[in-house]
C-alpha positions in Angstrom: -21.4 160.5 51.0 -20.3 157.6 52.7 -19.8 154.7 51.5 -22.7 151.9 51.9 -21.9 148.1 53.6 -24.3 145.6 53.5 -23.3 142.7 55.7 -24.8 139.9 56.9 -25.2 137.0 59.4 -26.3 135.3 62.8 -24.8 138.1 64.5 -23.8 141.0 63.1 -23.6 143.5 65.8 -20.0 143.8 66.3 -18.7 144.0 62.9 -21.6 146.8 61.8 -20.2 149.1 65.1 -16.8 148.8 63.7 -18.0 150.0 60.7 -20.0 152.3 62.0 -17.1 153.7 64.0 -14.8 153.7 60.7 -17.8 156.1 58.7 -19.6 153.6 56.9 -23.2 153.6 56.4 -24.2 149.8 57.4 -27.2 147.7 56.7 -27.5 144.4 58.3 -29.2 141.7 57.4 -29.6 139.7 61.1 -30.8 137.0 63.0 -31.7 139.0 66.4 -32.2 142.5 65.3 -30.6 143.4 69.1 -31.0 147.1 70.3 -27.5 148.4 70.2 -27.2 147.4 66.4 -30.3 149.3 65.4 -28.2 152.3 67.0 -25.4 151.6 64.5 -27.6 150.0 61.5 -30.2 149.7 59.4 -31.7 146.4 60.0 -33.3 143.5 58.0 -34.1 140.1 60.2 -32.9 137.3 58.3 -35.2 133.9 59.8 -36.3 131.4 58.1 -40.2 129.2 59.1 -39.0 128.3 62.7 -37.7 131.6 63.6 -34.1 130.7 63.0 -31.3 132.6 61.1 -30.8 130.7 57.4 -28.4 132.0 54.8 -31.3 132.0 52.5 -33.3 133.8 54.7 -30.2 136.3 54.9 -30.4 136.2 50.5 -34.3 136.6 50.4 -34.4 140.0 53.2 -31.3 141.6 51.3 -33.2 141.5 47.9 -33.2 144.9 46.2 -30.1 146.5 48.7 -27.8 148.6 46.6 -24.1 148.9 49.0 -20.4 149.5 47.8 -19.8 146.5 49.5 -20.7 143.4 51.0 -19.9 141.0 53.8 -20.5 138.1 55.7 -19.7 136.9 59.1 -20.8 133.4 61.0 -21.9 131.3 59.8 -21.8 132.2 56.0 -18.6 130.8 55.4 -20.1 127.2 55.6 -22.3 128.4 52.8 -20.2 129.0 50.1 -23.3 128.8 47.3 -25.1 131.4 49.4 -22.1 133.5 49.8 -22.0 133.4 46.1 -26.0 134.1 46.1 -25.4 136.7 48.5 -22.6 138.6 46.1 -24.2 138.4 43.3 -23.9 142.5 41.2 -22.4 143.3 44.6 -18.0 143.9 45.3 -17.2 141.0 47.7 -15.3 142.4 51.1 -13.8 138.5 52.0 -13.1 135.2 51.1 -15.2 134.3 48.1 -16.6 130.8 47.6 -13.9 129.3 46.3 -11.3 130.0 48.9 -14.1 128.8 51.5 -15.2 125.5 49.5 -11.0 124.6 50.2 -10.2 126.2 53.7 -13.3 125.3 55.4 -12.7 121.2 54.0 -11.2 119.5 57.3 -9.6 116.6 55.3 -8.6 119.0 52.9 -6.9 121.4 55.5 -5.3 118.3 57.6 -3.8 117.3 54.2 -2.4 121.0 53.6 -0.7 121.0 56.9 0.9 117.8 57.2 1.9 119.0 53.8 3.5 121.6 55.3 5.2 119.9 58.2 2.9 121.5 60.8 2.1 120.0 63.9 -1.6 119.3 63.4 -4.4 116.8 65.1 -5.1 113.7 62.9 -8.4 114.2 61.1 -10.7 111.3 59.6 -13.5 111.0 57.5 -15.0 108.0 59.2 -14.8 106.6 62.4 -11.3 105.3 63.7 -11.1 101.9 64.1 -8.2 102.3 66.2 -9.1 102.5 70.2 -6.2 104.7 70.8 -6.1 108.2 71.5 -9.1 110.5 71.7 -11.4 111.7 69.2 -14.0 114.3 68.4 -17.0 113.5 66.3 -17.7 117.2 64.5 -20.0 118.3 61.8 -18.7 120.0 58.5 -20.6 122.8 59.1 -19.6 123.6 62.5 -20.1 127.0 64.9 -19.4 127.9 68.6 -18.7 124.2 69.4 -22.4 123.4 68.6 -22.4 119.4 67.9 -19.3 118.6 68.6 -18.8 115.5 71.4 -15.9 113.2 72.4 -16.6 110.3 70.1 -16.6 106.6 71.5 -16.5 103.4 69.8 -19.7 102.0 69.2 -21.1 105.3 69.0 -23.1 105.7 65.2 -21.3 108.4 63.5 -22.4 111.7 62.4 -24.1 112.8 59.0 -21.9 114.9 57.0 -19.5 114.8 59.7 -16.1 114.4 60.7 -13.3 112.8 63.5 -10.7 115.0 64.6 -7.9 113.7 66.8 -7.8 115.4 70.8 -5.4 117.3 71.4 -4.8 117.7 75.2 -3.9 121.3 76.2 -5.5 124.5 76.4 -7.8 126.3 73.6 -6.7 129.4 72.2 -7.2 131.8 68.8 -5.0 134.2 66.8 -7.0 137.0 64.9 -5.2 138.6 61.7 -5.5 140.3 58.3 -4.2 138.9 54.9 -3.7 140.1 51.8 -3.8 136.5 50.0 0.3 135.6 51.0 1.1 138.1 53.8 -0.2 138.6 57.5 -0.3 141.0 60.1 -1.3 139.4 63.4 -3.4 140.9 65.2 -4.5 139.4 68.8 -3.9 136.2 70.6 -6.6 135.2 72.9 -7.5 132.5 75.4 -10.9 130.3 73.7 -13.3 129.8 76.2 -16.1 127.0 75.9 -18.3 124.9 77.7 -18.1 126.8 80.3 -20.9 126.4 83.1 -20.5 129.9 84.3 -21.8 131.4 81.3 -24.5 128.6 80.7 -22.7 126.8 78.1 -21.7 123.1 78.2 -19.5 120.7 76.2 -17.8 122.4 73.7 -19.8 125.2 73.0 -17.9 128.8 72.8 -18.3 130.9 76.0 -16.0 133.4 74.8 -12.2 135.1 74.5 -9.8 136.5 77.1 -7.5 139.0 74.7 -3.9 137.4 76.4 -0.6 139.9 76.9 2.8 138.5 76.9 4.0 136.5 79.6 0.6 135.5 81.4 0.5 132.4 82.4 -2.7 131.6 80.4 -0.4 130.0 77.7 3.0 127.9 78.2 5.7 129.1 76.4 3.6 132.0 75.0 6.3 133.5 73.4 7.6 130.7 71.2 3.6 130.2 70.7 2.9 133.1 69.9 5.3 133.2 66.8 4.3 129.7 65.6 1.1 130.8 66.2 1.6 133.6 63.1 3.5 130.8 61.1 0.7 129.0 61.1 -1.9 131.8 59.6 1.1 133.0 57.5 1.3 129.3 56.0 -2.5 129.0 55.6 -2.7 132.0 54.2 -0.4 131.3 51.5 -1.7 127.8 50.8 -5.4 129.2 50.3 -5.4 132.3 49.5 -6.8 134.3 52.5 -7.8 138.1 52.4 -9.1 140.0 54.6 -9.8 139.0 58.5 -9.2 135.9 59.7 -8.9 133.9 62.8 -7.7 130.3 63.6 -8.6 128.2 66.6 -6.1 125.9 68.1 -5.1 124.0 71.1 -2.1 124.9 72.6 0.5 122.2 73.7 4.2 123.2 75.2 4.3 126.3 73.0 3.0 124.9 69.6 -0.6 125.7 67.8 -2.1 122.8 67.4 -4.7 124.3 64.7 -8.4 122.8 65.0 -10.4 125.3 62.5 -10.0 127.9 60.6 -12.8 131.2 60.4 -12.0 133.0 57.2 -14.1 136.2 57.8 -14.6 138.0 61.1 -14.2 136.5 64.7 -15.4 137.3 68.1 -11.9 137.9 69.6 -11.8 140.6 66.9 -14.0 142.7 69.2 -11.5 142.4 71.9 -8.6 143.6 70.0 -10.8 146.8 69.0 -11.1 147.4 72.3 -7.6 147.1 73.5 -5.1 148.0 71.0 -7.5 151.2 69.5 -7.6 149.1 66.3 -10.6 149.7 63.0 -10.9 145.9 62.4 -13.6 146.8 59.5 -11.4 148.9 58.4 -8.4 146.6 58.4 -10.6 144.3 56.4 -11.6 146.5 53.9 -8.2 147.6 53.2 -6.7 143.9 53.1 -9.7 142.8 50.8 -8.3 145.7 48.5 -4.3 144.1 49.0 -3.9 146.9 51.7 -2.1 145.8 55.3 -2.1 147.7 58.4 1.0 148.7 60.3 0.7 147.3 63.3 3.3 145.6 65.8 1.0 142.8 67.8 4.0 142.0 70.0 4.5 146.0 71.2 1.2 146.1 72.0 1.1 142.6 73.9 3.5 143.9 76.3 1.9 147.3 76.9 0.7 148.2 79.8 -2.8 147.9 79.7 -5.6 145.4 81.2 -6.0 142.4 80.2 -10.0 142.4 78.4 -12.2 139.5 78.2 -15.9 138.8 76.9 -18.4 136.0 76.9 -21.8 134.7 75.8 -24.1 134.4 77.8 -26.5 131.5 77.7 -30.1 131.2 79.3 -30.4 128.4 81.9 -33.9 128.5 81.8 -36.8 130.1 79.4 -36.8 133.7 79.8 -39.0 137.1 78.7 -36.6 139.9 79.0 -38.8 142.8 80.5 -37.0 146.5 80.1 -33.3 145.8 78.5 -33.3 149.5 77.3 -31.0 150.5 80.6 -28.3 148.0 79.4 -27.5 150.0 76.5 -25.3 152.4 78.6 -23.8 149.9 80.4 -20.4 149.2 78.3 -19.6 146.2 79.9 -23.1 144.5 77.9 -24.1 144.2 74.4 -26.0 142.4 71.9 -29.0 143.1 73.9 -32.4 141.7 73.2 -35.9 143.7 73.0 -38.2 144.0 75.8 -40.3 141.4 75.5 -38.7 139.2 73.8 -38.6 135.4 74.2 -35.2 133.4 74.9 -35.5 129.7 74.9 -32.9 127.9 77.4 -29.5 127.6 75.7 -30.3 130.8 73.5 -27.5 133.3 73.6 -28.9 136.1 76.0 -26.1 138.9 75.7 -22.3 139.7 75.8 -20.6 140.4 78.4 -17.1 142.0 79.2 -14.4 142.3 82.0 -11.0 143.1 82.4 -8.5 142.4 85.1 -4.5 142.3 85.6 -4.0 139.0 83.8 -6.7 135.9 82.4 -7.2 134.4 85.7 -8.9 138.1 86.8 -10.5 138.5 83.9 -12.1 135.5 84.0 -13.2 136.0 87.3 -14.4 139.4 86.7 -16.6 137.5 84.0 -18.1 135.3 86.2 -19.3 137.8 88.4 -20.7 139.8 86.0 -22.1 137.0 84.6 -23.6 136.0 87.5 -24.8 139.5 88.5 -26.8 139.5 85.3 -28.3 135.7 85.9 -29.8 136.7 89.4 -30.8 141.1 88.2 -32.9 138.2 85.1 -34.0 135.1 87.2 -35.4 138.0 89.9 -37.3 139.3 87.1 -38.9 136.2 86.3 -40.0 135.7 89.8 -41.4 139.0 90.3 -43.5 138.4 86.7 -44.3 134.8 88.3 -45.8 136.3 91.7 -47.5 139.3 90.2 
């Protein structure tokens, strides 16, 4: 029989159809219980009294699940008590607690770096006196951008939050699998966020364009490129990583500047499935077990094939969605709500993807698919309106 996965999260469509794919038999414990993961999944919704996904929701709905193995995706790995909870008589498939308790510490991480000698923003716990420079004012338990803002003097600082120097340049990601000391990289993509296109503002994440070698997306993205796999080979080491991983960094003349670290599954992952033919569940079981693939990230960045994009798609307005079902053979959408339900403005409606020759294509293929999918949804809602 095949072997059982219970996994859990805001979001878990992506990772159970990669499992799904691989052979496994997935139960997810979810915040949106979208269509096309009850076509790969059993589902459990995970939402706590205001109808919003809570790790302890996620613990109470997977009470009772027997699996071979479990694992967590956003934003679990802000939670390392409930990942604990979560694992408890169950194998672990990722970081545990302790390994997130360190790597998910921003003063702890900016010390490990500069430790190392890596280029790295300046990070504070409270707010710099100094008027030079820029800084971010982010909370500990950050996601997708939510909360961050540029930070000002005068301002009141955050709760339980953070100051990050700004690092001018452009936002990327690399996405790979470790084994505790050893990587294999696995995709380097373009971050984007606040984009207005996709209904996002400020710094909230829009979504990934999967880069190949030489577009101009990146300066210098060769030499970035290999500083960019220093980097998660150096983090790696210093805490320990297994599994999948992904770091976030701003890109300046060729060097990472590293701004976060996601030690369990990423969205960019889903883009590297798509592209290079990859298992990324099944790259993450093996690496949990001290198995790495066999994979050559900079062959494949050069191969000729299109370059993939996706993005989140945010409501500009309250919505119903009326029949979604035809979406789910549309490749290009997913995470796809139930007729009838309610999204709030700012709620993620769906994911969308595009491909083109290079970035600049893709993300213009994007916008018109986003945009295409804002006007088929706002005519909706004036049809309902005049009926």
């Amino acid at each position: 029989m095949a072997p059982r996965v219970l996994m859990a999260g805001v979001s878990t469509r992506a990772l159970a159809e990669s499992a799904a794919r691989a052979g496994y038999r997935v139960l997810a414990v979810d915040g949106f219980g979208d269509l096309d993961l009850r076509r790969v999944a059993e589902v459990r919704l995970a939402r706590d009294t205001r109808g919003r996904f809570s790790p302890a929701a996620a613990i109470h709905a997977a009470q009772g699940a027997r699996a071979d193995g479990v694992v967590y995706v956003a934003s679990f790995e802000n939670h390392p008590r409930a990942v604990r909870a979560f694992a408890v008589g169950r194998a672990l498939w990722g970081n545990p607690p302790g390994v997130l308790e360190q790597v998910r510490d921003p003063l702890l991480l900016a010390a490990t770096l500069a430790r190392l000698g890596l280029a790295a923003p300046a990070v504070r716990a409270a707010a710099p006196r100094s008027l030079r420079g820029s800084w971010l004012a982010k909370p500990r338990a950050s996601g997708g951008g939510a909360g961050v803002v540029v930070w000002r003097p005068g301002q009141r600082a955050p709760r339980d939050g953070y100051f990050q120097e700004r690092i001018a340049g452009v936002p990327g990601s690399i996405v790979f699998a470790a084994d505790g000391r050893h990587v294999v990289p696995l995709g380097l993509s373009r971050l984007l966020s606040g984009e207005r296109a996709f209904g996002a503002a400020g710094f909230r994440y829009a979504g990934n364009i999967l880069v190949r070698r030489g577009d101009a997306a990146f300066t210098d993205d060769d030499r970035l490129c290999v500083r960019a796999i220093a980097l998660a080979e150096a983090i790696t080491r210093a805490f320990g990583l297994v599994g999948v991983n992904g770091i976030d960094f701003i890109a300046r003349r060729g060097t990472p500047y590293p701004i976060e670290v996601n030690p369990r599954y990423t969205a960019a992952m889903e883009l590297v499935e798509r592209a290079y033919g990859l298992s990324i569940f099944d790259i993450h079981a093996r690496a949990c077990a001290g198995g790495l693939p066999v994979f050559d990230l900079a062959a494949a960045r050069q191969a000729p094939h299109p370059t993939i994009g996706k993005a989140i798609l945010y409501a500009r307005a309250d919505i119903v969605f009326r029949d979604t079902r035809a979406w789910l053979e549309d490749d290009s959408v997913r995470d796809i709500s139930a007729p009838g339900q309610r999204c709030r403005r700012g709620q993620p409606i769906c994911t969308i993807f595009a491909a083109g020759r290079d970035a600049v294509e893709c993300r213009a293929a994007l916008g018109r698919r986003a945009a295409a999918l804002y006007a088929e949804l706002e005519g909706h809602d004036a049809r309902a309106r005049s009926a």
